[in-house]
SELUM-76325 format. One record per residue: residue in three letters; x, y, z of N, C-alpha, C in turn. Coordinates in pm, whole numbers, padded with zeros to 5 digits, always signed. Each point is the difference from the previous one (the first is absolute). Layout:
<rs>
ALAXYZXYZXYZ;...
</rs>
This chain:
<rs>
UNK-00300-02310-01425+00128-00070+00009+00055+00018+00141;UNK+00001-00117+00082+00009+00027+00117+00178+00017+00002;UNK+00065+00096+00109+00121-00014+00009+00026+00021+00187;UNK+00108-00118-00004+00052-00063+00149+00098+00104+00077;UNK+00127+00062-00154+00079+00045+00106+00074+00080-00148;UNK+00117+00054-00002+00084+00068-00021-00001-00109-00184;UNK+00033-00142+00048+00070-00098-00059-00109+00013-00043;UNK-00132-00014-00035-00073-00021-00126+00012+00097-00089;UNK+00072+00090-00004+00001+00153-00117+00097-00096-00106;UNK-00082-00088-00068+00105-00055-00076-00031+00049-00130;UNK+00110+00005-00120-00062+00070-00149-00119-00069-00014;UNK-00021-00094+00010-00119-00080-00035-00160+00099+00071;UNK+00025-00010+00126-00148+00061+00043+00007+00135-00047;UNK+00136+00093+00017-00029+00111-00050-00048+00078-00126;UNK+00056-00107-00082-00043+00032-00168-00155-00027+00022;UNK-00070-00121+00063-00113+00050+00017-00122+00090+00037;UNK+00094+00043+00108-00041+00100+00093+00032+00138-00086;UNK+00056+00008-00064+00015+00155-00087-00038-00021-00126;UNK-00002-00109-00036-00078-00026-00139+00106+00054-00099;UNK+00121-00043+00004+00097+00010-00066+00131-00148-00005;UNK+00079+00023-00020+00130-00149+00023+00076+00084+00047;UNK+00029-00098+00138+00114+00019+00062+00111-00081-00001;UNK+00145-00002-00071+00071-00055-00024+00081-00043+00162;UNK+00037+00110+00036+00057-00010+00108-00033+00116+00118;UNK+00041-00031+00130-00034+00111+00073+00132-00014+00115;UNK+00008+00090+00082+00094+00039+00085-00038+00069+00129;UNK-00004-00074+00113-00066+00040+00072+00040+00127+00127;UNK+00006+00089+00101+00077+00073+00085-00121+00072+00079;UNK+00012-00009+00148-00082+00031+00075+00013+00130+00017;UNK-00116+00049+00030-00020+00170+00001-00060+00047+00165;UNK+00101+00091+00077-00057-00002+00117-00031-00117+00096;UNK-00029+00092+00148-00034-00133+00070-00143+00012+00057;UNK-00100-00018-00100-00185+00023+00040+00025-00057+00092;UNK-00094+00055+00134-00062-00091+00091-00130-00069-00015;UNK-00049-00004-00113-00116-00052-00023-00037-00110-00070;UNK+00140-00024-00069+00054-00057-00142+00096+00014-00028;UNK+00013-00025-00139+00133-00058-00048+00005+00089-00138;UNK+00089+00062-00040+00003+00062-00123+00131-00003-00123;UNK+00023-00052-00112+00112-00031-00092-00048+00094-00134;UNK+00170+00025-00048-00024+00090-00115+00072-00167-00109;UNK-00095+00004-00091+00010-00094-00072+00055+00050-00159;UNK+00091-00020-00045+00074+00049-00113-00060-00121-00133;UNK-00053+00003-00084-00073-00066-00070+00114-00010-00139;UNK+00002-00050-00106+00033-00043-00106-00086-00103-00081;UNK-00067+00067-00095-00065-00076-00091-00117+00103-00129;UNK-00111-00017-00007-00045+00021-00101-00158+00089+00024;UNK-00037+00077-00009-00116+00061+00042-00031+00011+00164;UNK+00138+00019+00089-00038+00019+00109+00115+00138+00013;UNK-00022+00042+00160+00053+00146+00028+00153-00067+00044;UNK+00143+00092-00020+00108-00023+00067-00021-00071+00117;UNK-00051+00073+00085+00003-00049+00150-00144+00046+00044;UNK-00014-00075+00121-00136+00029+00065-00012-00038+00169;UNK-00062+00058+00072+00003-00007+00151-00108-00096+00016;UNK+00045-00087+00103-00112-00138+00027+00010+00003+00156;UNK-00129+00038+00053-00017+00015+00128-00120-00132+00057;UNK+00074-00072+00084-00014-00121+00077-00058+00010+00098;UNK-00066-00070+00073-00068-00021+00128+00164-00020+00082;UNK-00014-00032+00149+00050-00007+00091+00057-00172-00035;UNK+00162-00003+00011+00018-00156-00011-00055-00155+00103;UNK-00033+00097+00124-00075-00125+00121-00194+00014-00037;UNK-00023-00073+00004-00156-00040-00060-00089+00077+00117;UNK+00084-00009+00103-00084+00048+00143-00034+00114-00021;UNK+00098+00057-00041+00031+00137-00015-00080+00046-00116;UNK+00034-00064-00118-00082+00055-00111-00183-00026+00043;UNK-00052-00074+00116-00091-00027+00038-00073+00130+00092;UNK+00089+00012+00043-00053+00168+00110+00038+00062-00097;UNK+00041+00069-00080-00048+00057-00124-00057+00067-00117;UNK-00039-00181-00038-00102+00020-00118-00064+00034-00047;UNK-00111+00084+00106-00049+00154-00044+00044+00098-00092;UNK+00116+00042+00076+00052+00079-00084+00086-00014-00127;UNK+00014-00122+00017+00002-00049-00187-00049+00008-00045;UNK-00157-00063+00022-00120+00000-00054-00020+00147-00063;UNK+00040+00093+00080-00054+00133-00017+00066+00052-00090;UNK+00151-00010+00004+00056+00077-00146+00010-00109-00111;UNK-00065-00062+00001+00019-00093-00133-00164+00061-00069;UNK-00108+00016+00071-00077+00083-00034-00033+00143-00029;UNK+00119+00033+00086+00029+00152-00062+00044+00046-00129;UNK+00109-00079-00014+00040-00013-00148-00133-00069-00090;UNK-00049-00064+00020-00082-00059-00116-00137+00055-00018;UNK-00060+00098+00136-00083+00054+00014-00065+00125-00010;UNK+00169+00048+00063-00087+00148+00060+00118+00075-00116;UNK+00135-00010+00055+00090+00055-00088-00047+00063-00178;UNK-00095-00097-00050-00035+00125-00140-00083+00078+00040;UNK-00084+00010+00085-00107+00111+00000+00038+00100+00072;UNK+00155+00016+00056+00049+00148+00038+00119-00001-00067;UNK+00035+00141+00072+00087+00086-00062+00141-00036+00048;UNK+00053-00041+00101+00093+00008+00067+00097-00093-00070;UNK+00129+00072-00002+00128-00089-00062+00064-00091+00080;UNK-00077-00143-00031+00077-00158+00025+00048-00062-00098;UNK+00114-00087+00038+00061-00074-00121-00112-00064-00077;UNK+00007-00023-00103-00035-00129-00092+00002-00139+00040;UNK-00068-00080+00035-00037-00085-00017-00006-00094-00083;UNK+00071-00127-00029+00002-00058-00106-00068-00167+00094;UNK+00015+00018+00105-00089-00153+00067-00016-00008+00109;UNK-00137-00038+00053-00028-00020+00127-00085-00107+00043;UNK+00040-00030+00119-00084-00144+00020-00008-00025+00164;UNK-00080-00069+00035+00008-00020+00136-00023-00136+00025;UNK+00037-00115+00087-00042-00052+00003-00060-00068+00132;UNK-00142-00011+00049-00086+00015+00153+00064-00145+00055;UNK+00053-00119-00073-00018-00121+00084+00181+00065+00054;UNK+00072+00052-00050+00161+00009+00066+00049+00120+00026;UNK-00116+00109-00036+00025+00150+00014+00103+00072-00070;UNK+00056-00091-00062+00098+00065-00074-00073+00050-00126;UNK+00134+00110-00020-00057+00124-00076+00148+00018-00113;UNK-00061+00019-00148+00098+00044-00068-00024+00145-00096;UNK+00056+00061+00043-00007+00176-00110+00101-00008-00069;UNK+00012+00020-00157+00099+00025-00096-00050+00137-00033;UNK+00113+00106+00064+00002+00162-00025+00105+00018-00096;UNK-00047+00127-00061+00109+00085-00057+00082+00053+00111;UNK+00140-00012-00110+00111-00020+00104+00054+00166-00001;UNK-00010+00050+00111+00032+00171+00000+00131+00056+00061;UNK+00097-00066-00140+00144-00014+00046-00009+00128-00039;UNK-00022+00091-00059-00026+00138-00030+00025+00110+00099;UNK-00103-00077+00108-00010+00103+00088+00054-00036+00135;UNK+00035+00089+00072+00017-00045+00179-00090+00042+00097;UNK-00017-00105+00104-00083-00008+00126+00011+00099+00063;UNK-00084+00086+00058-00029+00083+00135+00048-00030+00069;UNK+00086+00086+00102+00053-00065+00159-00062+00060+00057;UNK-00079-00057+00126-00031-00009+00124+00049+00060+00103;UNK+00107-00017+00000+00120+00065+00058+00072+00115+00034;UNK-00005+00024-00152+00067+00150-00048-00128+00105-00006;UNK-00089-00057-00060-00102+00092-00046-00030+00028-00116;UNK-00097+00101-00048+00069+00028-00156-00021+00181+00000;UNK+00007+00048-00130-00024+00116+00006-00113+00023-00037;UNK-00020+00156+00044-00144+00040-00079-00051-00062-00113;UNK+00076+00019-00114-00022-00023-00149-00027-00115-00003;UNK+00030-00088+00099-00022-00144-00036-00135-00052+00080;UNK-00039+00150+00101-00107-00034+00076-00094+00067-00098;UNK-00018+00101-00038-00086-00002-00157-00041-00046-00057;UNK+00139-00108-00038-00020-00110-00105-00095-00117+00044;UNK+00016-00053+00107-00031-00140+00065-00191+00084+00025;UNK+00013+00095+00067-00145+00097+00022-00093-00010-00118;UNK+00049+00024-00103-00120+00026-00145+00015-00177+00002;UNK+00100-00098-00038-00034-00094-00014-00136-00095+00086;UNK+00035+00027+00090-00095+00009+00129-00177-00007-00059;UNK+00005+00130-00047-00108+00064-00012-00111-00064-00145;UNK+00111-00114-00059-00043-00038-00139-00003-00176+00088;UNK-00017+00000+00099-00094-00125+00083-00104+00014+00077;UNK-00027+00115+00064-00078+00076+00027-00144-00010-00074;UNK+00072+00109-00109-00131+00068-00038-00082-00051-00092;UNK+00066-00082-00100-00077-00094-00071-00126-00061+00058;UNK+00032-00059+00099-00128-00075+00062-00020+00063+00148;UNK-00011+00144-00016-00001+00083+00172-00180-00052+00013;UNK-00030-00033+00144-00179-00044+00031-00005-00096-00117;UNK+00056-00085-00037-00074-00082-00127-00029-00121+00133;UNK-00155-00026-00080-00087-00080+00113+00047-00111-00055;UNK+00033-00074-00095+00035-00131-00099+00137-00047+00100;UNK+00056+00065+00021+00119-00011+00102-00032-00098+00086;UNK-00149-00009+00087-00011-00025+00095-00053-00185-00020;UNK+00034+00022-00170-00062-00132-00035+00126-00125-00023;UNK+00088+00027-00004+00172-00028+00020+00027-00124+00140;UNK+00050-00093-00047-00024-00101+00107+00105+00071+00118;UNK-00051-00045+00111+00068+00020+00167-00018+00166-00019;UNK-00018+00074-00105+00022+00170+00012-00148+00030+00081;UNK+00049+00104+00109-00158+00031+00098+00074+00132+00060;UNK-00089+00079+00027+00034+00106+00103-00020-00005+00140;UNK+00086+00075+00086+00029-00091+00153-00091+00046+00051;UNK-00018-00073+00114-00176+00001+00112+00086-00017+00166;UNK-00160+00052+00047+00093+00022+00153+00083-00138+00046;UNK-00025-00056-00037+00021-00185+00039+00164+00046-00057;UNK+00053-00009-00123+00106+00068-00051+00119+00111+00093;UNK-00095+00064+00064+00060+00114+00071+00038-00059+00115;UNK-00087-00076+00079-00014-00043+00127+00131-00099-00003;UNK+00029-00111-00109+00098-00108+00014+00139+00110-00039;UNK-00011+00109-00059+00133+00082-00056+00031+00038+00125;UNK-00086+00076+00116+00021+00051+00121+00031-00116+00122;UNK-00038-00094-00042+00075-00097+00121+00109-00041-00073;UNK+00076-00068-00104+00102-00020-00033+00114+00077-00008;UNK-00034+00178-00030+00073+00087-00004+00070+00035+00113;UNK-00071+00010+00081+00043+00031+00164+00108-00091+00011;UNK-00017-00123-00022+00125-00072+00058+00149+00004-00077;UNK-00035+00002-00138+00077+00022-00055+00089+00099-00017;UNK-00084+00096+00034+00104+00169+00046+00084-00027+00177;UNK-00075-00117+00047+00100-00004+00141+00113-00046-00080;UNK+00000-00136-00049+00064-00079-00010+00117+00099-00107;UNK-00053+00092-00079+00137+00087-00066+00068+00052+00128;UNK-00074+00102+00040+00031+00108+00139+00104-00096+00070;UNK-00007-00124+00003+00078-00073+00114+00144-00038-00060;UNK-00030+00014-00126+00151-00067-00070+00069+00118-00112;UNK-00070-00001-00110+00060+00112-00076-00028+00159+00035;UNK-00084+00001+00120-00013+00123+00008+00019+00079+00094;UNK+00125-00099+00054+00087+00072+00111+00089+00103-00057;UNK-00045+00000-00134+00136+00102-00109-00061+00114-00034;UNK-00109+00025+00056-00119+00099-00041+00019+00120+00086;UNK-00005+00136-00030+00006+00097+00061-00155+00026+00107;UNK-00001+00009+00110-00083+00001+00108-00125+00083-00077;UNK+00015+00081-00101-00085+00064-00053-00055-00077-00102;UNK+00047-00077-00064-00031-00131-00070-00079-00103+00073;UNK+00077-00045+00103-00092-00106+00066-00148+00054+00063;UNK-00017+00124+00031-00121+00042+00018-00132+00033-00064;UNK+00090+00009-00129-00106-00018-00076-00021-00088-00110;UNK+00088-00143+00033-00072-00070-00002-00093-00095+00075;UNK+00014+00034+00061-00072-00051+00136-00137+00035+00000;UNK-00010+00117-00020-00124+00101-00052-00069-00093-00089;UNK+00056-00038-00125-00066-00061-00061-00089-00124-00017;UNK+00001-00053+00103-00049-00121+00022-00135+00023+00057;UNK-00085+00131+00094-00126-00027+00005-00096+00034-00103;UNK+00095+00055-00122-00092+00089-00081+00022-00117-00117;UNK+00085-00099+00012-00002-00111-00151-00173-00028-00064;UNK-00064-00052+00105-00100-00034-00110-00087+00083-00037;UNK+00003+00141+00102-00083+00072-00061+00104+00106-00096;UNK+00082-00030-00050+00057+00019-00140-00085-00078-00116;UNK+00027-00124+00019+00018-00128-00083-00191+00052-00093;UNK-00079+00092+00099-00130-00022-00056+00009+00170-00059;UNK+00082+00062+00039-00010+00191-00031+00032-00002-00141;UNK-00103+00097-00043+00004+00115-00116+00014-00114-00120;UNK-00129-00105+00020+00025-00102-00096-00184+00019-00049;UNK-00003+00097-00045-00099+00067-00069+00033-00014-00154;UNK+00086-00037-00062+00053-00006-00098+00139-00107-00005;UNK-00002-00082-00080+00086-00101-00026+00069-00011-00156;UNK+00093-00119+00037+00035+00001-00108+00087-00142-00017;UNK+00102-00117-00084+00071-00041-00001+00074+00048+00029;UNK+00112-00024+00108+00112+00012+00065+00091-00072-00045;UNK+00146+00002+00008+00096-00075+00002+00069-00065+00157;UNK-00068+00091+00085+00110-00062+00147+00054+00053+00036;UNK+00129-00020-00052+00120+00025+00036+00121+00069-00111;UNK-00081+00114-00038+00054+00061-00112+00108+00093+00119;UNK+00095-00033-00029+00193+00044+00023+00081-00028-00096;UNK+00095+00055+00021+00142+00072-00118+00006-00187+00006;UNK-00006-00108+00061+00095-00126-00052-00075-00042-00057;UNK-00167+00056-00015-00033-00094-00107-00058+00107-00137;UNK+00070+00079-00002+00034+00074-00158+00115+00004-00033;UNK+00008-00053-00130+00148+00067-00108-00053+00123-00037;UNK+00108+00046-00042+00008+00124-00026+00126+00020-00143;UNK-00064+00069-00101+00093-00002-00110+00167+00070+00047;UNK+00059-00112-00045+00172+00057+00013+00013+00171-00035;UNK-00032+00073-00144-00041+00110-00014-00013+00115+00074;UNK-00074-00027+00091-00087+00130+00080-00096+00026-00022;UNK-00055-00046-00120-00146+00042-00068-00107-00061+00064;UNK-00098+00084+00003-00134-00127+00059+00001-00097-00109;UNK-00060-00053+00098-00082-00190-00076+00038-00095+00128;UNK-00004+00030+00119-00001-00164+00065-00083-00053+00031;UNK+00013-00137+00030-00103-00139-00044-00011-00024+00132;UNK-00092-00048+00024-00058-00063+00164+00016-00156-00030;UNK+00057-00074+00116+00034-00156-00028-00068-00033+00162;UNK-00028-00123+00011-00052-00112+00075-00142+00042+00078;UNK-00049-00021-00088-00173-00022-00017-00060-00049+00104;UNK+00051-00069+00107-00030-00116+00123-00104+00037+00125;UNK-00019+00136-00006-00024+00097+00035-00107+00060+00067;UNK-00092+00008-00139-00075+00076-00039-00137-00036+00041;UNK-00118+00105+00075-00052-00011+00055-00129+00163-00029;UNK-00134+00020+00010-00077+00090+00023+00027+00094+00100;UNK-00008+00122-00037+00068+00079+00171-00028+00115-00098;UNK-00026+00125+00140+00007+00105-00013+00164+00039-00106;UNK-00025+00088-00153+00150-00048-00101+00104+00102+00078;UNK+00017+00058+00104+00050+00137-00017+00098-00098+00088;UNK-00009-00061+00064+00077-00109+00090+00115-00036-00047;UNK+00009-00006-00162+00167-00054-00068+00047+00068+00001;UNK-00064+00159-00024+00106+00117-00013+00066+00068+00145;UNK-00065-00053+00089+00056+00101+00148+00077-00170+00006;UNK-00002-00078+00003+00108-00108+00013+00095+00048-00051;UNK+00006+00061-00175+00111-00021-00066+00081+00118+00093;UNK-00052+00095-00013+00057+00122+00041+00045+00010+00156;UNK-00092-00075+00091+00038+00047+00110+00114-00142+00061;UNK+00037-00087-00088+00098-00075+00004+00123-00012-00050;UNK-00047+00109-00167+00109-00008-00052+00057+00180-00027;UNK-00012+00082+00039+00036+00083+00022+00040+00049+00123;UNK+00161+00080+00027+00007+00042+00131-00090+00075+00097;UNK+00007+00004+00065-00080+00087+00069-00012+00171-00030;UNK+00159+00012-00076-00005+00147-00041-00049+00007-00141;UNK+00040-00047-00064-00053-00055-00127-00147+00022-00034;UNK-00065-00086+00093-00172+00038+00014-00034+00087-00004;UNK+00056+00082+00148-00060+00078+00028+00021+00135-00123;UNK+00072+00006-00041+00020+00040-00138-00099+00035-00106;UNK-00009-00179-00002-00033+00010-00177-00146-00086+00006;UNK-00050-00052+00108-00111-00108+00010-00133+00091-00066;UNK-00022+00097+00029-00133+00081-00032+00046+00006-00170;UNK+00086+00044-00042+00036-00009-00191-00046-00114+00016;UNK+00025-00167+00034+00025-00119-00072-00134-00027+00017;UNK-00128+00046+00097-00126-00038+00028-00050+00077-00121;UNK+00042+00084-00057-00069+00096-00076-00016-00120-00113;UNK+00166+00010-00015-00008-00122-00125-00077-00077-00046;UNK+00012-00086+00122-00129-00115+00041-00123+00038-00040;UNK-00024+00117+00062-00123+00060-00048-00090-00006-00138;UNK+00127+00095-00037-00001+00009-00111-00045-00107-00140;UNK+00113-00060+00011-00014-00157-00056-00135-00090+00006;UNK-00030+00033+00150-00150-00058-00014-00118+00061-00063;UNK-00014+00116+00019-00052+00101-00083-00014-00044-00178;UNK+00163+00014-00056+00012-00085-00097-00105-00124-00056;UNK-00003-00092+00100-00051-00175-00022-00170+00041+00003;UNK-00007+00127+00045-00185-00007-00003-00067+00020+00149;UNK+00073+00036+00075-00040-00025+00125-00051+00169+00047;UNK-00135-00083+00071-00049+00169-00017-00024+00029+00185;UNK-00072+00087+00026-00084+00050+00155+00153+00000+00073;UNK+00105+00010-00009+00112-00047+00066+00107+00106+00024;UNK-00038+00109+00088+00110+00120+00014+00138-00062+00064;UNK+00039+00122-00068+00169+00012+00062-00008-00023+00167;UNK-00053+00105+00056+00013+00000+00133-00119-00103+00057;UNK-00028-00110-00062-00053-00159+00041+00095-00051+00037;UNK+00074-00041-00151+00105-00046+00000+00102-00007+00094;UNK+00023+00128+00020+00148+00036+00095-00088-00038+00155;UNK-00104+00006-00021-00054-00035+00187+00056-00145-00026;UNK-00087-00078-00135+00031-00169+00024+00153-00044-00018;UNK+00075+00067-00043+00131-00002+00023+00053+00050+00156;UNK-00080+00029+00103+00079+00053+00120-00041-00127+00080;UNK-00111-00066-00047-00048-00065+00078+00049-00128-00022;UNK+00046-00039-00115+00051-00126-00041+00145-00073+00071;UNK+00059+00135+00095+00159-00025+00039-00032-00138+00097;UNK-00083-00077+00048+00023-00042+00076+00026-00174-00094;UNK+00006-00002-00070+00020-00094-00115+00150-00043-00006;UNK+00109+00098+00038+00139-00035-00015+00025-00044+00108;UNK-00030+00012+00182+00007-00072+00088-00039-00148+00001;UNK-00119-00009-00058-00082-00143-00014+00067-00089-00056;UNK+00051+00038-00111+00082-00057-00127+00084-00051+00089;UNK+00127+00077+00072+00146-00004-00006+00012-00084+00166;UNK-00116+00006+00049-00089-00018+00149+00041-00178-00040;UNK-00121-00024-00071-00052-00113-00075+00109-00120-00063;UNK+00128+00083-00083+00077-00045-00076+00064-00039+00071;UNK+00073+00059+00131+00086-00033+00088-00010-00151+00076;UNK-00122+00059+00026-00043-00148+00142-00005-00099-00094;UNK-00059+00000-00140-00074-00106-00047+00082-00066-00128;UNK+00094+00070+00001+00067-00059-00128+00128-00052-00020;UNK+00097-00068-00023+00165-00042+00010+00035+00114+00040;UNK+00145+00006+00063+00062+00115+00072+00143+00016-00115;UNK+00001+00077-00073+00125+00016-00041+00079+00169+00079;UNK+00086+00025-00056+00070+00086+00097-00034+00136-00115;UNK-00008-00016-00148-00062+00087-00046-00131+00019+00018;UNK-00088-00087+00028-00142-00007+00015-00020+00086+00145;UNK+00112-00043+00110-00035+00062+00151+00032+00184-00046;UNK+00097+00029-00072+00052+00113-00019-00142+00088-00051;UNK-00036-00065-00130-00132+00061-00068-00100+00017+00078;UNK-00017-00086+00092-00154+00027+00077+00025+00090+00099;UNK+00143+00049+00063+00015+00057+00040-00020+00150-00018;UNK+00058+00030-00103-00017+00108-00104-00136+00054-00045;UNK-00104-00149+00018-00090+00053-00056-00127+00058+00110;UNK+00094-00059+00110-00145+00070+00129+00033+00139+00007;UNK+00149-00015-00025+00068+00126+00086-00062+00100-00109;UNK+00006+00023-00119-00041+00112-00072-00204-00007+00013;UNK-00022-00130+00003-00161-00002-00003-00056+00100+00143;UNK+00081-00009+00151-00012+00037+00064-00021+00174+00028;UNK+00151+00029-00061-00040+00107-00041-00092+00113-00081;UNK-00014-00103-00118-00138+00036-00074-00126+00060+00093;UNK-00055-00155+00051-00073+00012+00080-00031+00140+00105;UNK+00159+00005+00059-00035+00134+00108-00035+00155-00099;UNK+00093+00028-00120+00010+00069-00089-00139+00056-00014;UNK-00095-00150-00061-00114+00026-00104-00134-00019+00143;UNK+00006-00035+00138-00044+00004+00068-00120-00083-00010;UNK+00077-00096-00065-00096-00159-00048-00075-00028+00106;UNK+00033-00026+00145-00107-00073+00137-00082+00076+00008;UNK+00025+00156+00032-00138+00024+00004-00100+00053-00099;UNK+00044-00038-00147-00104-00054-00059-00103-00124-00048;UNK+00102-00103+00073-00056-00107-00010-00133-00044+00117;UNK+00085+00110+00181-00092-00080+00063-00180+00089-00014;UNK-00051-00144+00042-00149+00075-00014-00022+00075+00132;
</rs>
């Protein structure tokens, strides 16, 4: 069922699309995706849920055109990969893509329940725990699973990979350095600067072991139960890619925890991780592996926040976050003495 825009969520397609009657619906936009478009849809009728989240392609075609990949990709995540692990994502009640207009429609469970991670603020330990074991139940399910590699566009990166990451990166760290990162402490800008001859020979390190990744696993794209209790859910699938797995967790942590914070509590939350994987079946895989592929992974929150900046709409919360997120990644980095384990 192909859908154009916002205006086709009519009761009509949706009762189809959930395989229930929809009498009426009510529509209200959620956030401002840069990738898309997202509405919490309040439902009324007969074998369908109260409400449900319907996440849209981009409203300009151009746009949903540079893209479409990554539609492509979480509309298959959900329909693909999502049962054969562990990790807590919403429910799914419809997905579809469609290749001639790129538009994309997801009907999620709606997780008025819970609230979003900030970016911003940070979170606490307990919640870095929490997000850590969840982590670890995407991981380990399919940790080295060779079938992975059978997954359309999914491949593990090659020097060719490294080589185009290392010429694009470079410029892109000028082009921050020149604008947002006149706000950077001189000890900051140096090391990121640093980072740019060692990008691609990151992009290929300590990828002896793989796994499904999420990306860009950060506090904005987990809820987190109102409560305090564990259980949060990982949202926007768009992502996801083969990579050395230890990569989501020094993102989460070395972006979303302060710098004192970390230094703290990061060796407990790797344990976790550990742990958890341990749990799923995962064997040959010490603690002190781990914590190496966690020292080595920091250079993942520069790239990201590197990447996001130059390449994506500029909002004034968006400039704030990427800000935030070199500045603590940076530190990581000097902390866990990430360069010179990366260079050869």
């Amino acid at each position: 069922m192909t859908v154009v825009g916002v205006e086709s969520l009519t009761p009509e397609w949706l009762s189809s699309a959930l395989g229930g009657h929809v009498d009426a619906v009510s529509v209200s936009q959620v956030g401002t995706g840069q990738m898309g478009e997202c509405y919490r849809l309040a439902l009324t009728g007969d074998g369908v849920p109260v409400s449900v989240l319907a996440k849209l392609g981009a409203a300009d075609p151009a746009a949903r055109a540079i893209v479409g990949g990554a539609y492509r990709g979480e509309v298959r995540f959900y329909a693909e990969v999502a049962p054969t692990v562990a990790i807590r994502v919403p429910d799914c009640l419809h997905a579809a893509y469609d290749d001639d207009t790129a538009q994309v429609v997801l009907l999620l469970e709606d997780l008025a329940a819970f609230e979003q991670g900030d970016q911003l603020a940070g979170c606490s330990p307990a919640a870095a725990h929490d997000a850590a074991a969840n982590l670890a139940g995407l991981h380990g399910p399919r940790w080295c699973d060779p079938t992975l590699l059978e997954l359309d566009t999914m491949k593990l990166n090659q020097q060719e990979d490294a080589d185009l990451l290392a010429e694009f990166y470079g410029s892109a760290v000028d082009l921050y350095l020149s604008d947002a990162g006149v706000g950077l402490s001189a000890e900051d800008r140096a090391t990121l600067a640093a980072t740019v001859p060692v990008a691609g020979d990151w992009l290929l390190a300590r990828a002896d072991r793989f796994a499904l990744v999420h990306g860009d696993y950060r506090l904005d794209n987990l809820m987190f139960r109102r409560d305090g209790e564990p259980g949060c859910v990982a949202v926007d699938w768009q992502t996801t890619s083969l990579a050395p797995p230890v990569r989501d967790l020094g993102f989460l942590l070395g972006t979303g925890l302060t710098p004192a914070l970390r230094r703290e509590h990061e060796r407990a939350v790797v344990a976790t991780y550990h742990s958890s994987l341990l749990g799923f079946g995962v064997a040959d895989y010490e603690l002190d592996e781990c914590w190496l592929d966690y020292r080595v992974s920091m250079l993942q929150g520069p790239l990201i926040a590197v990447f996001g900046y130059v390449y994506t709409g500029r909002t004034e919360r968006g400039d704030r976050m990427f800000a935030t997120m070199v500045e603590r990644s940076c530190a990581a980095i000097r902390d866990l003495e990430t360069l010179a384990l990366v260079r050869p």
